[in-house]
DSSP file (Angstrom, degrees, kcal/mol; ACC not computed):
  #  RESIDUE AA STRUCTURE BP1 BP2  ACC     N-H-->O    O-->H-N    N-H-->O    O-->H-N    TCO  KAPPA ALPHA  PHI   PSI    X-CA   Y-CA   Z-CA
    1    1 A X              0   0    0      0, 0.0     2,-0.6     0, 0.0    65,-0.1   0.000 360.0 360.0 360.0 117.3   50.9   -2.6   93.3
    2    2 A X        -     0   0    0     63,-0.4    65,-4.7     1,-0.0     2,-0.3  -0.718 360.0-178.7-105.2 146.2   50.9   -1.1   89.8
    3    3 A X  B     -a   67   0A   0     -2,-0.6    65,-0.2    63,-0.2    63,-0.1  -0.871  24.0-127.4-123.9 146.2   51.5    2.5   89.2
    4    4 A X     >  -     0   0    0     63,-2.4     4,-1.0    -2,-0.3    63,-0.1  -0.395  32.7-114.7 -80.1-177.1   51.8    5.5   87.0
    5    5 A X  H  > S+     0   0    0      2,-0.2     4,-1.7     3,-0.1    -1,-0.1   0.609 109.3  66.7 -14.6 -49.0   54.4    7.8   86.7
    6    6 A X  H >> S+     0   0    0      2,-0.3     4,-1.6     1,-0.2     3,-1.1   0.989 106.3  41.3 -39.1 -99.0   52.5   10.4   87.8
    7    7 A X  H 3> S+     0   0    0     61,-0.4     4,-1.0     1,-0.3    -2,-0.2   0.626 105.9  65.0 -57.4 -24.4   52.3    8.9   90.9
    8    8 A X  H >X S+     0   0    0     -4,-1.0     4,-0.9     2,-0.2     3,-0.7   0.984 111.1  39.2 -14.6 -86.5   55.8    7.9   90.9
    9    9 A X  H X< S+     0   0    0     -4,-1.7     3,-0.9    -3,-1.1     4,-0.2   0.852 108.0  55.1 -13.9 -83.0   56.6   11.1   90.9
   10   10 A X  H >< S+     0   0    0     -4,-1.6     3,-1.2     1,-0.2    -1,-0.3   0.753  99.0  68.7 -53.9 -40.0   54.1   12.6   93.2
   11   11 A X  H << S+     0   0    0     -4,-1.0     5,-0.3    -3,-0.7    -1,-0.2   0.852  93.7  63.0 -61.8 -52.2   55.3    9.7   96.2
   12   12 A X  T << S+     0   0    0     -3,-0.9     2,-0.4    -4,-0.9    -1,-0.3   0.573  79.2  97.6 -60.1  -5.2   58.7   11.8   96.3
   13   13 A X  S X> S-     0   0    0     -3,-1.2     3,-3.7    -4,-0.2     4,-2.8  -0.761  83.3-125.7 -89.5 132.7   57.1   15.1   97.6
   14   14 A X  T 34 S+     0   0    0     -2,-0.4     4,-0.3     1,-0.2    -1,-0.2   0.723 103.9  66.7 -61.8 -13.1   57.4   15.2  101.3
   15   15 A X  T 34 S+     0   0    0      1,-0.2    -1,-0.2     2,-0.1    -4,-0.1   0.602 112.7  32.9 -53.9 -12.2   53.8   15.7  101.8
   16   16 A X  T X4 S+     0   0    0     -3,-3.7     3,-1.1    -5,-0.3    -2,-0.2   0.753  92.1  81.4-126.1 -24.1   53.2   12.4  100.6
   17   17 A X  T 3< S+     0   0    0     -4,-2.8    -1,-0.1     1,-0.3    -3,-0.1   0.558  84.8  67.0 -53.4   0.6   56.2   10.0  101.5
   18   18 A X  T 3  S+     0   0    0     -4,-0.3    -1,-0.3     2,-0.1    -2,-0.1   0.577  80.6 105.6 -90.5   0.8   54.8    9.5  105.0
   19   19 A X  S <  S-     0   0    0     -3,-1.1     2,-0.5    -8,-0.1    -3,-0.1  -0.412  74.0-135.7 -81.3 141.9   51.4    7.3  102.9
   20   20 A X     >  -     0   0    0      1,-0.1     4,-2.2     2,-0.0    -2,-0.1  -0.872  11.7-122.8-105.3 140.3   52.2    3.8  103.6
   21   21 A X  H  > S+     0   0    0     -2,-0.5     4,-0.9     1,-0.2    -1,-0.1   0.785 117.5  50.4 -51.1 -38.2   51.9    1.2  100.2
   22   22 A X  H >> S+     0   0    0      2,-0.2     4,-2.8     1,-0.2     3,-1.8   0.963 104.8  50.7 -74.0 -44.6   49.1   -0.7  103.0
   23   23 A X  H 3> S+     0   0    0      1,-0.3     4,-1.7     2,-0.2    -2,-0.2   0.932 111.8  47.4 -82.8 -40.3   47.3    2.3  103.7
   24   24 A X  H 3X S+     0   0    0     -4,-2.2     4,-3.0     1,-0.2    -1,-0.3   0.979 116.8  47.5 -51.7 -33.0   46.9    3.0   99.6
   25   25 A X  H <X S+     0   0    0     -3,-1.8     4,-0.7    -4,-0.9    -2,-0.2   0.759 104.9  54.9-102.8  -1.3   45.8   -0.7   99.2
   26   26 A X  H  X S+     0   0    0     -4,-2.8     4,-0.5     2,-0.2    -1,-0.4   0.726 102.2  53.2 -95.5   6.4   43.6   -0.7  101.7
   27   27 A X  H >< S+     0   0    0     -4,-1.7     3,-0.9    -3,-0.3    -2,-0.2   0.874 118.9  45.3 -68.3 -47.7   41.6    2.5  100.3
   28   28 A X  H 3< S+     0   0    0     -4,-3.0    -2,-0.2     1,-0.2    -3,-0.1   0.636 116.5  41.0 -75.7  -6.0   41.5    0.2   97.0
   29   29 A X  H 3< S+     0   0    0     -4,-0.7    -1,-0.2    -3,-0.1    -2,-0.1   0.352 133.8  14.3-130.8 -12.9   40.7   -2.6   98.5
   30   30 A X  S << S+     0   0    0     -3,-0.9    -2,-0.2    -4,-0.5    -3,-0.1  -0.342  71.3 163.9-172.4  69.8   38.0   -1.1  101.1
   31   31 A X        -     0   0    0      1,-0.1    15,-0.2    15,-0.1     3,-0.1  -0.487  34.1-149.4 -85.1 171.8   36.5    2.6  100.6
   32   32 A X  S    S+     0   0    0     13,-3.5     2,-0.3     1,-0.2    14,-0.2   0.086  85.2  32.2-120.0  14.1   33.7    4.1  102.1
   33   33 A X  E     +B   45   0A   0     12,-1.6    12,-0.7     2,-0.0     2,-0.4  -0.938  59.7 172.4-159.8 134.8   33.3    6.1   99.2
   34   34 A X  E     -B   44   0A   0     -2,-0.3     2,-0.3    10,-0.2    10,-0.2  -0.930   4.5-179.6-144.9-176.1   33.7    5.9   95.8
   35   35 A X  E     -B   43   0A   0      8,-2.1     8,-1.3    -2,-0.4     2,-0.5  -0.831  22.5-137.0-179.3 123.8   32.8    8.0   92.7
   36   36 A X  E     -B   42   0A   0     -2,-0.3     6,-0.2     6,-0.2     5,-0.1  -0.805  30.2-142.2 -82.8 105.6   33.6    7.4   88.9
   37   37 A X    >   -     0   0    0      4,-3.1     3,-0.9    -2,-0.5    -1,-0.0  -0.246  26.4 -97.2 -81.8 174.5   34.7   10.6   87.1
   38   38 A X  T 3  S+     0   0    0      1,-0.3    -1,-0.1     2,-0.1    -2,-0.0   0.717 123.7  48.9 -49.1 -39.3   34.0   11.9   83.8
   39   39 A X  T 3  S-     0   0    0      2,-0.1    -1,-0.3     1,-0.0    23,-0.2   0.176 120.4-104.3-117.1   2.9   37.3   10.6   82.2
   40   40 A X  S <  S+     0   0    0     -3,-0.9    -2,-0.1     1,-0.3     2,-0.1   0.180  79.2 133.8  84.8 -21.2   36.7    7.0   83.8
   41   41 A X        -     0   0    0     -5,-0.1    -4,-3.1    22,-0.1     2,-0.8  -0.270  51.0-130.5 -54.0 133.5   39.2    7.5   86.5
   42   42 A X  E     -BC  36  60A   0     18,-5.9    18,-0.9    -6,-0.2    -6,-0.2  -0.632  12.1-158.2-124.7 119.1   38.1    6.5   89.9
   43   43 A X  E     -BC  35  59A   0     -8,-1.3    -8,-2.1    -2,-0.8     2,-0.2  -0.318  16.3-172.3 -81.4 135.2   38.3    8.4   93.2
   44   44 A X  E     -BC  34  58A   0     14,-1.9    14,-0.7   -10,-0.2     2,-0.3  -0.744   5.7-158.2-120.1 163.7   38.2    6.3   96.4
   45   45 A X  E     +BC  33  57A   0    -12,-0.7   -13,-3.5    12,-0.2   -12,-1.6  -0.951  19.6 153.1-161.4 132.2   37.9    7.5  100.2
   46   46 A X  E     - C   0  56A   0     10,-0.6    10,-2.2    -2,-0.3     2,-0.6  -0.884  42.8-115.4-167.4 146.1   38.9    5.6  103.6
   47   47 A X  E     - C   0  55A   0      8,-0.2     2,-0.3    -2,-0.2     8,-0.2  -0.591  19.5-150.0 -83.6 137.3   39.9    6.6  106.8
   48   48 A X      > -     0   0    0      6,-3.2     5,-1.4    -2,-0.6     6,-0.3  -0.867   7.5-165.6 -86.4 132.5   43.7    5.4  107.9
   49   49 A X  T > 5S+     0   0    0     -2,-0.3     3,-0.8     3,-0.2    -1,-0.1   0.516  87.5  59.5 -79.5 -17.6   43.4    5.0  111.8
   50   50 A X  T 3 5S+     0   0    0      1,-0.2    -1,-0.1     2,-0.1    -2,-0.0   0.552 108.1  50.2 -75.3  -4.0   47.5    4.9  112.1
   51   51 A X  T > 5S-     0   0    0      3,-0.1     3,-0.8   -32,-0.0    -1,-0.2  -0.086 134.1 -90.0-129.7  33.0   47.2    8.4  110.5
   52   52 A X  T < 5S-     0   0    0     -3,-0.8    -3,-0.2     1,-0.2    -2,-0.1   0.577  74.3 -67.8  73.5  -7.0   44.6    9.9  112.9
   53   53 A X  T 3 <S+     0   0    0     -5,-1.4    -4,-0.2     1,-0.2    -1,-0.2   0.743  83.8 163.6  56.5  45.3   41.7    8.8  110.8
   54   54 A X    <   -     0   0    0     -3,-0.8    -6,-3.2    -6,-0.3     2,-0.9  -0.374  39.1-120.0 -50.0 144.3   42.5   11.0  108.3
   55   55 A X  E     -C   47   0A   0     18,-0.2    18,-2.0    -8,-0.2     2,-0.3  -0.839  24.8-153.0-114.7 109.2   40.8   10.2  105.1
   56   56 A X  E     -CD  46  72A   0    -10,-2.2   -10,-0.6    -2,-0.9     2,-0.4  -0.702   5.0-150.5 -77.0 125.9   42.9    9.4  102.2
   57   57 A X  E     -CD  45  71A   0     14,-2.2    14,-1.9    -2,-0.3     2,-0.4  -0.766  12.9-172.5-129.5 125.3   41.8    9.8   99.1
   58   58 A X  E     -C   44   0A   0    -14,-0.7   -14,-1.9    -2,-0.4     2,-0.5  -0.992  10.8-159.0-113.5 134.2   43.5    7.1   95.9
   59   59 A X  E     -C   43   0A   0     10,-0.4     9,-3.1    -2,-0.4    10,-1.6  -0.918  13.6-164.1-110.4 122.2   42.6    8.0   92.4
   60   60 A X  E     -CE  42  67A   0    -18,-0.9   -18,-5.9    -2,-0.5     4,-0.2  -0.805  22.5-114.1-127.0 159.1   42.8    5.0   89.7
   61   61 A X    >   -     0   0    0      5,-1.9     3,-0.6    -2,-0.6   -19,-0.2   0.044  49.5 -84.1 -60.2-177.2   43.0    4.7   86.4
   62   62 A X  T 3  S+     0   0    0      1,-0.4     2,-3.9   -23,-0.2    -1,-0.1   0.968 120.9  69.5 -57.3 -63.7   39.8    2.9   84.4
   63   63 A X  T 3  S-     0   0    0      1,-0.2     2,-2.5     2,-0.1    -1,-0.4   0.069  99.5-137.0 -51.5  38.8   41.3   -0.2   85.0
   64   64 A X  S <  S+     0   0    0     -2,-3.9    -1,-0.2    -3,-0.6    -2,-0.1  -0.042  85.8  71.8  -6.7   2.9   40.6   -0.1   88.2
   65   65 A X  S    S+     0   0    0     -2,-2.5   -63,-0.4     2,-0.0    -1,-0.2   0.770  71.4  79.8 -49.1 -74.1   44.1   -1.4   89.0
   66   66 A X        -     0   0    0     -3,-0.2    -5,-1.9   -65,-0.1     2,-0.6  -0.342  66.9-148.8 -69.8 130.3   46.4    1.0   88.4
   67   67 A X  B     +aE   3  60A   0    -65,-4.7   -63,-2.4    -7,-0.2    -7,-0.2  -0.929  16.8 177.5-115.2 139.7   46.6    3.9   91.4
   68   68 A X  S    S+     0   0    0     -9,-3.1   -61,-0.4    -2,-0.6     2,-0.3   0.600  72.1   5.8 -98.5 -39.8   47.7    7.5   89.3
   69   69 A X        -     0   0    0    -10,-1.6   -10,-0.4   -63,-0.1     2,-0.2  -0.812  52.3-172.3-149.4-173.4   47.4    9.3   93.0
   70   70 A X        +     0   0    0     -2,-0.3     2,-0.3   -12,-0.3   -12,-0.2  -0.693  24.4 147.2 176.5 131.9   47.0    9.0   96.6
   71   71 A X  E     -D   57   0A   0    -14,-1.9   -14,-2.2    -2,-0.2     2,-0.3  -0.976  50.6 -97.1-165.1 163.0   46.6   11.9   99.1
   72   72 A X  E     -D   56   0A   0     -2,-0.3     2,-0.6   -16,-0.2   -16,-0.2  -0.761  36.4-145.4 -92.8 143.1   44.9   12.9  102.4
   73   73 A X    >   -     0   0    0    -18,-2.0     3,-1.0    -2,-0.3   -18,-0.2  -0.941  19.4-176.6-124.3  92.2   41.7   14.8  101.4
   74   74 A X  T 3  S+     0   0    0     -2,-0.6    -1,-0.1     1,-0.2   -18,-0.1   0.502  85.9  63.8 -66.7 -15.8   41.5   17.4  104.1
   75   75 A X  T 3   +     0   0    0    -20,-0.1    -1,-0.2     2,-0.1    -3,-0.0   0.782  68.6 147.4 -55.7 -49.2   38.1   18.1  101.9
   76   76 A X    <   +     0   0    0     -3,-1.0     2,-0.3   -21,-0.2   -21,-0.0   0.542  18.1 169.4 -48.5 160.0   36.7   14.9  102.7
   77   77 A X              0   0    0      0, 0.0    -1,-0.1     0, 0.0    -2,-0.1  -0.756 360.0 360.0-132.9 152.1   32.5   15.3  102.8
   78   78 A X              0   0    0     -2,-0.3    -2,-0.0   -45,-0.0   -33,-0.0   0.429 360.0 360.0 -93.5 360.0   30.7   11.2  102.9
């Protein structure tokens, strides 16, 4: 799984260490939503059922490869 710094970083906040490396790859690997920002980054959405079927939200860089964030998106609208 390649990563930024950023999101390095961000992994160390207790809000976020409970996000399992599967539950990231499987947002990248099977959202139910996705959406291309201005800057080329792309925000993805799937619900984790181990997490309550909370919807977790991964943002990756242009390459579409690289994950910058991951977070549950309490927001979520489909």
């Amino acid at each position: 799984m390649k990563t930024t710094r950023y999101f390095d970083a961000m992994r160390q906040r207790p809000d976020r260490q409970g996000i399992l490396d599967a539950w990231v790859l499987q947002v990248v690997h099977a959202p139910i939503k996705q959406v291309i920002q201005a800057d080329g980054r792309i925000r993805r959405w799937a619900p984790i059922a181990e997490a309550g079927g909370r919807v977790l939200r991964v943002i990756l860089l242009e390459d579409g490869q690289t994950i910058h964030n991951a977070f549950f998106d309490r927001g979520f609208t489909a």
